[in-house]
C-alpha positions as CSV (number, residue, x, y, z in Angstrom):
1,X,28.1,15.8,26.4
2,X,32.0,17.0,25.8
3,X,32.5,20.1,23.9
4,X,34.6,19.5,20.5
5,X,38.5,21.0,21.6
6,X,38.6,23.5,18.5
7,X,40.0,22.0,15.4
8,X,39.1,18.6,16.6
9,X,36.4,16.5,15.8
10,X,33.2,16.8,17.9
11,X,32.8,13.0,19.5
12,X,29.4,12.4,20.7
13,X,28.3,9.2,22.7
14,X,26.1,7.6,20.0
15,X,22.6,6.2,21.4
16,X,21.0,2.4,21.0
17,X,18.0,2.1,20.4
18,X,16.3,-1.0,21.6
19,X,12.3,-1.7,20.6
20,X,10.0,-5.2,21.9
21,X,6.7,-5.5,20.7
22,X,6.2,-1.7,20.7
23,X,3.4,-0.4,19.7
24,X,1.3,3.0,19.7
25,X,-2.0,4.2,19.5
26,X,-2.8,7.5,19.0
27,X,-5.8,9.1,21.1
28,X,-9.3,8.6,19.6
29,X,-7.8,5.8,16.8
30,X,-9.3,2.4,16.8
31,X,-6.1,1.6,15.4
32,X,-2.5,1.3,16.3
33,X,-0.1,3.6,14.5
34,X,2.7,1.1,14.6
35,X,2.2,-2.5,15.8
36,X,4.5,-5.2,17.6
37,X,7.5,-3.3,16.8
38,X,11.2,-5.7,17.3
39,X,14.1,-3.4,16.5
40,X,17.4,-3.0,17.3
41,X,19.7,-0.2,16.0
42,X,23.2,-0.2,17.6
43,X,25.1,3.1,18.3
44,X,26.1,4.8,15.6
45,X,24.0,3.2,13.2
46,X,22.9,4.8,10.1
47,X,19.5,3.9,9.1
48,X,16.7,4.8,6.4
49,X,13.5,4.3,7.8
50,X,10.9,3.2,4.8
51,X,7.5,2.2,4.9
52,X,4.1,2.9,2.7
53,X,2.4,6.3,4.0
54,X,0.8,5.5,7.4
55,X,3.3,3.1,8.4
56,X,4.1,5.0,11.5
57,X,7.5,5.9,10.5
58,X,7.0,9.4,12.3
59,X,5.4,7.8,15.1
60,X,8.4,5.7,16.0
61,X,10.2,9.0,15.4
62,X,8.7,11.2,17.7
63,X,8.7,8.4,20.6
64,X,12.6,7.9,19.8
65,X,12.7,11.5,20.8
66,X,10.3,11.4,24.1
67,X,7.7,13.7,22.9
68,X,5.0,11.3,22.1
69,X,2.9,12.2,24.6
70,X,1.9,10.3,27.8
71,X,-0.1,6.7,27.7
72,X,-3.4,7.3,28.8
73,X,-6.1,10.2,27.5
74,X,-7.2,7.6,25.6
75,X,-3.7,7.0,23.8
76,X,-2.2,3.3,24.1
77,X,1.6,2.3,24.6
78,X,2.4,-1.6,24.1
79,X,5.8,-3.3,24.4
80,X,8.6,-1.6,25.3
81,X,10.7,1.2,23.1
82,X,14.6,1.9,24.8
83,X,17.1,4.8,24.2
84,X,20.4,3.7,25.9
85,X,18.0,1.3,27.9
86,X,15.9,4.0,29.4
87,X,12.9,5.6,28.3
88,X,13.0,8.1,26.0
89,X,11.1,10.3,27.7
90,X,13.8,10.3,30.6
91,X,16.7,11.0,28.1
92,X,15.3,13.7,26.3
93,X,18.2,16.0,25.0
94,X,19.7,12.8,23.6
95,X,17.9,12.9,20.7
96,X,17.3,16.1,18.3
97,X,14.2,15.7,16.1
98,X,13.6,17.0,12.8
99,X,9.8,17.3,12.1
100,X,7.9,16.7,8.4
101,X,6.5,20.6,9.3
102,X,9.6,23.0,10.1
103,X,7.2,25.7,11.1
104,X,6.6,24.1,14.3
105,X,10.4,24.0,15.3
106,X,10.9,27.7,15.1
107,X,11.2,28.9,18.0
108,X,12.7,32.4,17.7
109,X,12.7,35.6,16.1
110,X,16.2,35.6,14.6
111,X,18.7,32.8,12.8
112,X,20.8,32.8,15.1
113,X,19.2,32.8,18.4
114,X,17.1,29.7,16.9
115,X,20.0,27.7,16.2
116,X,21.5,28.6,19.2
117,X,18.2,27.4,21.5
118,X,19.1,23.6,21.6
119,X,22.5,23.9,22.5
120,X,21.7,26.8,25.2
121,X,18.8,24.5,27.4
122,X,22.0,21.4,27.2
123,X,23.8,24.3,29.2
124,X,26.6,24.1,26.6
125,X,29.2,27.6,26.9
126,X,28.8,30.5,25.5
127,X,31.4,30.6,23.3
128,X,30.8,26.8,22.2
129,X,27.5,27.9,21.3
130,X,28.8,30.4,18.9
131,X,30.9,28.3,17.2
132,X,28.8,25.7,16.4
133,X,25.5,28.4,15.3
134,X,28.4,29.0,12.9
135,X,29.6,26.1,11.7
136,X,26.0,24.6,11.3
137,X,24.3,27.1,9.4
138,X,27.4,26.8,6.8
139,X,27.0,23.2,6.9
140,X,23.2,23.5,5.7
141,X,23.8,26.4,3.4
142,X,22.1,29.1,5.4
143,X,25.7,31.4,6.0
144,X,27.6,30.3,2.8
145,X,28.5,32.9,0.6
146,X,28.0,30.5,-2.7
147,X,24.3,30.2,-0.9
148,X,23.7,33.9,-0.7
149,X,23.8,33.4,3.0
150,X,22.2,35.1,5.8
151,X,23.1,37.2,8.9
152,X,22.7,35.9,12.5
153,X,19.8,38.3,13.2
154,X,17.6,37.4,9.7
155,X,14.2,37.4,11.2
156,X,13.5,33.2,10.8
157,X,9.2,34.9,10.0
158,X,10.7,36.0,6.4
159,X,12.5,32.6,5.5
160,X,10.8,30.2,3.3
161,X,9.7,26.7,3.4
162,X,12.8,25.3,2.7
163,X,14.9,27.5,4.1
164,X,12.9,26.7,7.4
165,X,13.8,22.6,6.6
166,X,17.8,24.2,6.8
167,X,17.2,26.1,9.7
168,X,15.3,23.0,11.8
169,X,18.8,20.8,10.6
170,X,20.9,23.6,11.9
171,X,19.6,23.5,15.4
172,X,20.2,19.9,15.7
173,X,23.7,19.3,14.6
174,X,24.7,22.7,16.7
175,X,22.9,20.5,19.9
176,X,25.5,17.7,19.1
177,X,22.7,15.0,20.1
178,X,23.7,11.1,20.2
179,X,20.8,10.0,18.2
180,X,19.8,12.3,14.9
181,X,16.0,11.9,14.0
182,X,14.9,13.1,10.5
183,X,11.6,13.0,9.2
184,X,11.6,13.6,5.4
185,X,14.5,16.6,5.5
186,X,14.6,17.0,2.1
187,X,10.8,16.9,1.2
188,X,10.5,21.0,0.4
189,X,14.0,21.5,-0.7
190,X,15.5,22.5,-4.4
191,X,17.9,19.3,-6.0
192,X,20.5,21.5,-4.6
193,X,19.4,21.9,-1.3
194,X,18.5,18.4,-1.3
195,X,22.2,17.2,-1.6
196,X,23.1,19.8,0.2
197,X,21.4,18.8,3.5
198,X,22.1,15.4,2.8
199,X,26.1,16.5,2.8
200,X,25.3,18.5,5.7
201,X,24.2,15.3,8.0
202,X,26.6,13.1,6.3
203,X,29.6,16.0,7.6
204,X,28.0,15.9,11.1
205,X,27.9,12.0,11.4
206,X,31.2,11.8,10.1
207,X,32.3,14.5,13.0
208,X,30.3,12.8,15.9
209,X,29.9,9.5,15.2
210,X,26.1,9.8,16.2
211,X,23.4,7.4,15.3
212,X,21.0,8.6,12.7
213,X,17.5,7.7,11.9
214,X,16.1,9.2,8.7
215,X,12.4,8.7,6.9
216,X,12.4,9.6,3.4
217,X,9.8,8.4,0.7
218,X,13.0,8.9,-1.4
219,X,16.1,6.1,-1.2
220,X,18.3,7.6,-3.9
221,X,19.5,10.4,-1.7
222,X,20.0,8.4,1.2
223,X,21.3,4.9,0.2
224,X,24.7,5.8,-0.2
225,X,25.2,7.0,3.7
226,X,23.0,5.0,5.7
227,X,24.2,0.8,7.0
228,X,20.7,-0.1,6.8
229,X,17.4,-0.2,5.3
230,X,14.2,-1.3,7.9
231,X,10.7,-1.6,5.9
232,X,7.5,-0.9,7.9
233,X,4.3,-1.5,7.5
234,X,1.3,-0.5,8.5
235,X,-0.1,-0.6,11.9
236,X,-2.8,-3.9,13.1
237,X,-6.1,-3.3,12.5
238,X,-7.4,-6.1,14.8
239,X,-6.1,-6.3,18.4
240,X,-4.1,-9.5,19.2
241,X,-2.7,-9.8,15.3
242,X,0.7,-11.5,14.7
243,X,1.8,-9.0,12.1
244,X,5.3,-7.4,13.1
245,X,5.4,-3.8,12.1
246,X,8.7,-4.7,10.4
247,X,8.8,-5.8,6.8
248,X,12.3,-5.5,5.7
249,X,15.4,-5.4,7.6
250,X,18.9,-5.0,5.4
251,X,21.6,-3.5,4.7
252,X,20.8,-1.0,1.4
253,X,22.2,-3.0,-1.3
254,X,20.8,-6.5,-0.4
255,X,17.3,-5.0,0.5
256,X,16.9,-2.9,-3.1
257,X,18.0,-6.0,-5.0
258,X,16.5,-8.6,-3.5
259,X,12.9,-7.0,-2.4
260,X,12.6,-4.4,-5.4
261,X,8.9,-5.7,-6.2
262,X,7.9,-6.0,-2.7
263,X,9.0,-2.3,-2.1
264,X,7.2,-0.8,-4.9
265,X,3.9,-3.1,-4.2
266,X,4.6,-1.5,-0.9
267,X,4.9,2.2,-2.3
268,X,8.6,2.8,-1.8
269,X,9.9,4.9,-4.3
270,X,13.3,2.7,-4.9
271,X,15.9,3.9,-7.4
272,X,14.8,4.2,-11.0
273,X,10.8,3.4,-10.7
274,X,8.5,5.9,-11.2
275,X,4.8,4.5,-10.8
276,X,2.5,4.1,-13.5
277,X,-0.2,7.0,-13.4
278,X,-3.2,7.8,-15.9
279,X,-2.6,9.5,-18.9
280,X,-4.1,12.6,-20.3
281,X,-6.5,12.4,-22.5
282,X,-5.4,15.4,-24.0
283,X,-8.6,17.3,-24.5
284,X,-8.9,19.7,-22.4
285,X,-4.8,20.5,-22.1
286,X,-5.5,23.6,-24.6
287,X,-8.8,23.8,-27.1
288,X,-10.6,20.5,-25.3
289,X,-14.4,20.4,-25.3
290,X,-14.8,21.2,-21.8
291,X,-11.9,23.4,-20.8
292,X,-11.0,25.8,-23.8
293,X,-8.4,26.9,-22.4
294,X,-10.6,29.6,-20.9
295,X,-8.2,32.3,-19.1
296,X,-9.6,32.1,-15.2
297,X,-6.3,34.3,-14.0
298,X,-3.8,36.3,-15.1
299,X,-1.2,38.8,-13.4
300,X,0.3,41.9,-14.6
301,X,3.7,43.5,-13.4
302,X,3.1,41.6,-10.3
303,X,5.3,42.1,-7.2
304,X,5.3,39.8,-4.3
305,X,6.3,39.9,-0.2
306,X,4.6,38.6,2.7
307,X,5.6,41.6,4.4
308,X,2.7,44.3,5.5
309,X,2.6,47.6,4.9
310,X,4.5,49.6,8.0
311,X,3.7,53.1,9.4
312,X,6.2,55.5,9.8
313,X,4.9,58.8,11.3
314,X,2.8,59.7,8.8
315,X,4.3,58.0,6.0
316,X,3.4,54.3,4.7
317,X,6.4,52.0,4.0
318,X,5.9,49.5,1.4
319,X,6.4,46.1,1.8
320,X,9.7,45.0,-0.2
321,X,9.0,42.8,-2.4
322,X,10.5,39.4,-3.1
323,X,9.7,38.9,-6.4
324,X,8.8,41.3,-9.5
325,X,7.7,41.7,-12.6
326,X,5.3,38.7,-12.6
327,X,3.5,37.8,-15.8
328,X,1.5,34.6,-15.8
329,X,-1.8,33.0,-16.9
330,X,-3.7,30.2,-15.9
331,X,-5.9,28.5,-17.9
332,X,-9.3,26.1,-17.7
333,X,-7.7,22.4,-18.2
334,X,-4.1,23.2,-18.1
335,X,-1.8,22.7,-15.3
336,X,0.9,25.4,-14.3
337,X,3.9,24.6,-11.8
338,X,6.0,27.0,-10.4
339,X,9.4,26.2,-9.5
340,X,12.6,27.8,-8.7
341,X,15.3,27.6,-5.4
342,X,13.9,27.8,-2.0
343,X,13.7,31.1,-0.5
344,X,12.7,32.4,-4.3
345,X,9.4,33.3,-2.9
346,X,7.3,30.0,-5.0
347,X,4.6,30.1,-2.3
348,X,4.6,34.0,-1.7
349,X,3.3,33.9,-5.3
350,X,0.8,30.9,-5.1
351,X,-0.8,32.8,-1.8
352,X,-1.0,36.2,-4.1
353,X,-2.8,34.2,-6.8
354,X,-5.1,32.4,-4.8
355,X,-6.3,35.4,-3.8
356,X,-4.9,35.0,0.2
357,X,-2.3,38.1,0.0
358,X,-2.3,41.5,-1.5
359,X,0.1,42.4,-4.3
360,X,2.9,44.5,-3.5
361,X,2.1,46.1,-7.2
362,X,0.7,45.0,-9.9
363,X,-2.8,43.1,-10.4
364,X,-3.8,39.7,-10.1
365,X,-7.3,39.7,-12.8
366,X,-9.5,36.8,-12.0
367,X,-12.0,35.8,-15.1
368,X,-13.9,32.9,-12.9
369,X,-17.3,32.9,-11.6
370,X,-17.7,36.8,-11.7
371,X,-21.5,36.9,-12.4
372,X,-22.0,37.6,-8.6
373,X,-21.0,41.3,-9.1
374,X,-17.6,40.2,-6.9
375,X,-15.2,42.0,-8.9
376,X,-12.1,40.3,-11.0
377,X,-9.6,41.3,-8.1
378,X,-9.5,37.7,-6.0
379,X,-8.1,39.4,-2.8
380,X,-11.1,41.1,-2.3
381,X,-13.6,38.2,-2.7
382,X,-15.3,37.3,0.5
383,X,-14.2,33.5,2.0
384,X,-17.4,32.0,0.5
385,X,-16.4,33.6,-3.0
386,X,-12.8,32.5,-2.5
387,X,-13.2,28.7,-1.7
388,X,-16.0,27.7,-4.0
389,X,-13.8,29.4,-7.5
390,X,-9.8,29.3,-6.0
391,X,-9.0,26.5,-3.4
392,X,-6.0,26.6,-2.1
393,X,-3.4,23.5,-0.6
394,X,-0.8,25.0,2.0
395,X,2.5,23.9,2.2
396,X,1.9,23.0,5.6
397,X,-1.7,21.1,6.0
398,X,-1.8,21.8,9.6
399,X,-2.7,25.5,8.5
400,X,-6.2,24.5,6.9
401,X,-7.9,22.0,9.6
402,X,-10.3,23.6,11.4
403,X,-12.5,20.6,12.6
404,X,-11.3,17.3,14.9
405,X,-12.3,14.9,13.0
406,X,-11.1,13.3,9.2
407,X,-15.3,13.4,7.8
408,X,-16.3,16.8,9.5
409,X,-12.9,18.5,8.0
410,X,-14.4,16.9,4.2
411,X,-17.8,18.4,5.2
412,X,-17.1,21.9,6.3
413,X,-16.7,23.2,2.9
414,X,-19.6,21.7,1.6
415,X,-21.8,22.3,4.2
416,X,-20.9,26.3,3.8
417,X,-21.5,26.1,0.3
418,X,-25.1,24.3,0.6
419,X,-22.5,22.1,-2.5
420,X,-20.5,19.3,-3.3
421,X,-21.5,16.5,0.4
422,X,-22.4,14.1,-2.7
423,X,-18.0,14.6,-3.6
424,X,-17.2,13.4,-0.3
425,X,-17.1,9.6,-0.2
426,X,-15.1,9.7,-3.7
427,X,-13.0,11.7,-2.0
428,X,-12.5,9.5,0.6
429,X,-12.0,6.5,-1.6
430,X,-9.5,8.0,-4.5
431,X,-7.3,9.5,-1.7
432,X,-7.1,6.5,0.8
433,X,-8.2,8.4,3.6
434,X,-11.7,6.1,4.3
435,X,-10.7,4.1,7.3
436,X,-10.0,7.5,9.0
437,X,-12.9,8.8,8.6
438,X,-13.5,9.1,12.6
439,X,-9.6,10.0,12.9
440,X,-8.5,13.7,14.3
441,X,-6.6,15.1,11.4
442,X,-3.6,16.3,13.8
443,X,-2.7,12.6,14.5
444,X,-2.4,11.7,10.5
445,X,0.8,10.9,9.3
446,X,2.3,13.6,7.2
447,X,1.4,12.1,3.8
448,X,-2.1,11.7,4.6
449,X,-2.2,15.1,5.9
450,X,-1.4,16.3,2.9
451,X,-4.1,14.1,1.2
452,X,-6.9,15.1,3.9
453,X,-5.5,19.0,2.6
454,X,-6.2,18.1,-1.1
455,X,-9.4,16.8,-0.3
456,X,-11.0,19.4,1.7
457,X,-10.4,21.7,-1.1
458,X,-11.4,19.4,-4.1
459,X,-14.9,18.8,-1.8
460,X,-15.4,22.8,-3.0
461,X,-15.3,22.3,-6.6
462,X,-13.3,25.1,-7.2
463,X,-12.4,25.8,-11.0
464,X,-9.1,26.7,-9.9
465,X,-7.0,24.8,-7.0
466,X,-3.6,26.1,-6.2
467,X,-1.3,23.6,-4.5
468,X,1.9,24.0,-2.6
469,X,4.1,20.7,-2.5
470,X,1.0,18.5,-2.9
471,X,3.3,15.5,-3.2
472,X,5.1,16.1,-0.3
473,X,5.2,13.0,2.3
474,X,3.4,10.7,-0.3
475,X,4.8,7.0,-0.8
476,X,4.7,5.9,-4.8
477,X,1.0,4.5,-4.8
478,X,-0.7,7.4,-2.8
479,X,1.6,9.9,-5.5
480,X,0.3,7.7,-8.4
481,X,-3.2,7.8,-7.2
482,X,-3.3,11.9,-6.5
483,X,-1.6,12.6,-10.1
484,X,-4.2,10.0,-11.6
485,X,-6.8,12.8,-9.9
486,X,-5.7,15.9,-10.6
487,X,-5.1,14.8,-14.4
488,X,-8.8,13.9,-14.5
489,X,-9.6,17.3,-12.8
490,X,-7.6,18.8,-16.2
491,X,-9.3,16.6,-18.2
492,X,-12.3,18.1,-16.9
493,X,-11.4,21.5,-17.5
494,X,-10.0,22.3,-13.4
495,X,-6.7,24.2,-13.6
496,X,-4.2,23.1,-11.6
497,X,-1.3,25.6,-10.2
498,X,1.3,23.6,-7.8
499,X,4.3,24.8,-6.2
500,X,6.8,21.8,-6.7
501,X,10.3,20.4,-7.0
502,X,8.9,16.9,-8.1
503,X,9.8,16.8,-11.7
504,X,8.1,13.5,-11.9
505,X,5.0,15.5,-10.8
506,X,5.4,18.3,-13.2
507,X,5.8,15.7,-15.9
508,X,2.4,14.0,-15.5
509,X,0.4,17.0,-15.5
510,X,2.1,18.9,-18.2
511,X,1.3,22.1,-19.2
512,X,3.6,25.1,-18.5
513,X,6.3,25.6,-15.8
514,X,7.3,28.9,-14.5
515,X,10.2,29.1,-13.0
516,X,11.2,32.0,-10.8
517,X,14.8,33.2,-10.6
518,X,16.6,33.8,-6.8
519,X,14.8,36.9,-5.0
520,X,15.8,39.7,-6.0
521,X,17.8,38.8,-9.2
522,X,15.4,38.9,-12.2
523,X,11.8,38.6,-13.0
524,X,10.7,34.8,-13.8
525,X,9.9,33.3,-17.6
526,X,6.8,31.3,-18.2
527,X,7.5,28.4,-20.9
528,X,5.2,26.8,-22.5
529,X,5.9,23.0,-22.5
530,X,8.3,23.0,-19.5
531,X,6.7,21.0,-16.9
């Protein structure tokens, strides 16, 4: 791979990508991921990869980039799937990856080093490296000074979500690959961030002239830079079926106009259409019946890190906090969403609330299910306490599977509890996830991930459920149909706390948004009406 001459754009030899009949099936599915797969993207291509949740978009994507896994221990490979006619195993390196969970592509302790650890195993100099750690991170808004920036040793453990998403970019444009893979980039990031990123790859294609493939449940914020637009859809259920894996094939303008009611029947989100969801009744959004609007938390002068305590000789150093001053109440039937810029600490918050991390200062005051002498501080509930009055979604779902298969991960909670097995198949049904029932949750697609997450906690009936980007990966019917949910669960007198930037989200549930300010530069307001 030549090394950009400085001042001179940074040419890359752009991969083609080359699939016949391809198809996958994971280990332990009855299914195929992605089925009789005919695709051909020439080099330096720019194409948006759609496709209902499930459609093995990410499937496809981690083939492209040789880290599928083998055929065999119990996995299936049909067809034949080519990077520069080879397999993409053998040309790994050509292809740098972006992931739906960022947390698995951090590698090392510091900013730097991380960005630096693609382009260092390509054996690219020393002082090549350097330059491009550089001009990356200021191309994803990690180093900018309008960003806030961040020096090269910032430990990568203290940066959030998003800020993670930025980081994972950062490494792949400073490796220079011929073949960029994203999987939903933008899915955790502020509106900012969002066209920030997006200006980021759009600067790097521009520069190398590499292909790009991109999944995003979103087209607005890619139509504009890709060539093309390829539809999937989901995988065969029954071996020997006819059905190609590949529904649409356009370029963006033809596709959107001509197949707008085939994509949204198919659940992409296509400029403009937001899908139908069910209303609130209303009664229990403040005085209902049920609800009451019942305070179940409250904090106080609450301050925030995700830091621990340190020793010091004999002195104890305090964590520094990342937020402070935070004054919030949630109550029975009313939804509260938290927003604010990545990095802001959103989640830090959530995970303090829910009872998972102890406040810096302040209190967190729980008012729920206290008749068991458990005390009102959630921190210091046992797990049994915790998951039967505050469930908690994390914003990555890989965090809360504990089981290998879709109906024992639905089970565990309930079966703890000696509560809620009879919740299960409802579960199953309202969130799409019943024909995975045998399925290991590791092999789900992101968006039902997330669902399988939501579920496990809603099989707990927890008066309280905290959610961190429950939205994220979800194509327009499996949003509609999780919104349509959680409204009921208000209606019923559930509250519902989500860490979001989906405004179309907020908007459904209603209630109050509190939106917290960048770290360190204020305390947040709570207004009621907002979401």
């Amino acid at each position: 791979m030549p090394s950009p001459d400085s001042g001179t754009p940074a040419v890359v030899r752009p991969a083609a990508i080359s699939a016949q009949g391809w198809g996958w099936r994971h280990a332990g599915r009855t299914t195929q991921a992605i089925h009789a797969l005919d695709l051909d993207i020439r080099p330096g291509e720019r194409v948006l990869l759609l496709g209902p949740s499930g459609a093995g978009k990410s499937t496809l994507l981690h083939a492209l980039a040789g880290v599928l896994g083998e055929e065999g221990d119990d996995a299936d490979e049909t067809g034949s799937l080519l990077v520069d006619g080879l397999s993409p195993r053998a040309q790994r390196g050509r292809a740098g990856l972006m992931q739906q969970d960022p947390e698995t592509q951090v590698v090392l302790s510091r900013l730097g080093d991380d960005v630096a650890f693609g382009a260092e195993n390509l054996c690219v100099p020393r002082e090549e490296i350097w330059k491009r750690v550089h001009e990356a991170l200021d191309d994803v808004g990690l180093r900018n000074s309008a960003s806030g920036g961040f020096a090269l040793d910032h430990p990568t453990s203290a940066l959030s979500g998003g800020q993670k998403q930025r980081l994972a970019l950062a490494g792949i444009l400073a490796m220079r690959p011929g073949l960029i893979l994203l999987d939903e980039p933008t899915a955790n990031l502020d509106p900012a961030g969002v066209l920030e990123v997006r200006d980021a790859v759009g600067r790097c294609l521009d520069k190398t002239g590499a292909t790009l493939v991109v999944v995003e449940h979103r087209v607005s914020v890619w139509k504009d830079l890709v060539d093309r637009i390829v539809v999937l859809q989901p995988g065969s259920s029954s071996e020997g079926s006819s059905t190609p894996a590949v529904l649409l094939d356009g370029d963006p303008d033809t596709v959107l106009a001509q197949a707008r009611d085939m994509l949204t029947a198919a659940g992409v989100w296509v400029p403009g259409y937001v899908p139908a969801t069910r209303p609130r009744s209303g009664t229990a959004a403040g005085s209902g019946a049920t609800g009451g609007g019942e305070l179940l938390l409250a904090t106080r002068e609450l301050a925030v890190s995700r830091e621990r305590a340190r020793r010091r000789g004999f002195a104890t150093i305090p964590p520094h906090p990342v937020q402070t001053g935070l004054d919030a109440q949630v109550l029975a039937g009313q939804a509260l969403t938290i927003t604010g810029p990545n990095g802001a600490g959103k989640s830090t918050f959530a995970l303090t609330l829910a009872g998972l991390l102890a406040p810096v200062s302040g209190t967190v005051t729980a008012a729920v299910g206290l008749s068991d002498g458990a005390g009102a501080d959630p921190f210091k509930w046992k797990a049994q306490q915790l998951i039967s009055r505050i469930g908690t979604v994390f914003q990555e779902p890989e965090h809360q599977f504990v089981t290998g298969r879709v109906l024992d991960e639905l089970m565990f909670g309930p079966k703890h509890l000696g509560h809620g097995e009879e919740r299960v198949d409802e579960l199953l049904e309202r969130l799409r996830l019943r024909h995975l029932v045998d399925a290991n949750p590791y092999t789900l697609s992101g968006g039902e991930k997330r669902r399988l997450s939501v579920a496990t906690v809603l099989a707990a009936h927890p008066r309280v459920l905290v959610l961190d980007e429950p939205t994220f990966g979800q194509d327009a019917n499996t949003w509609a149909e999780l919104a349509s949910f959680l409204s009921e669960l208000l209606d019923a007198g559930t509250s519902v706390v989500s860490v979001t930037h989906d405004q179309e989200f907020s908007s459904v549930l209603g209630g109050t948004e509190m939106r917290l300010a960048p770290a360190f530069q204020g305390s947040a307001r709570q207004e009621a009406g907002a979401a």
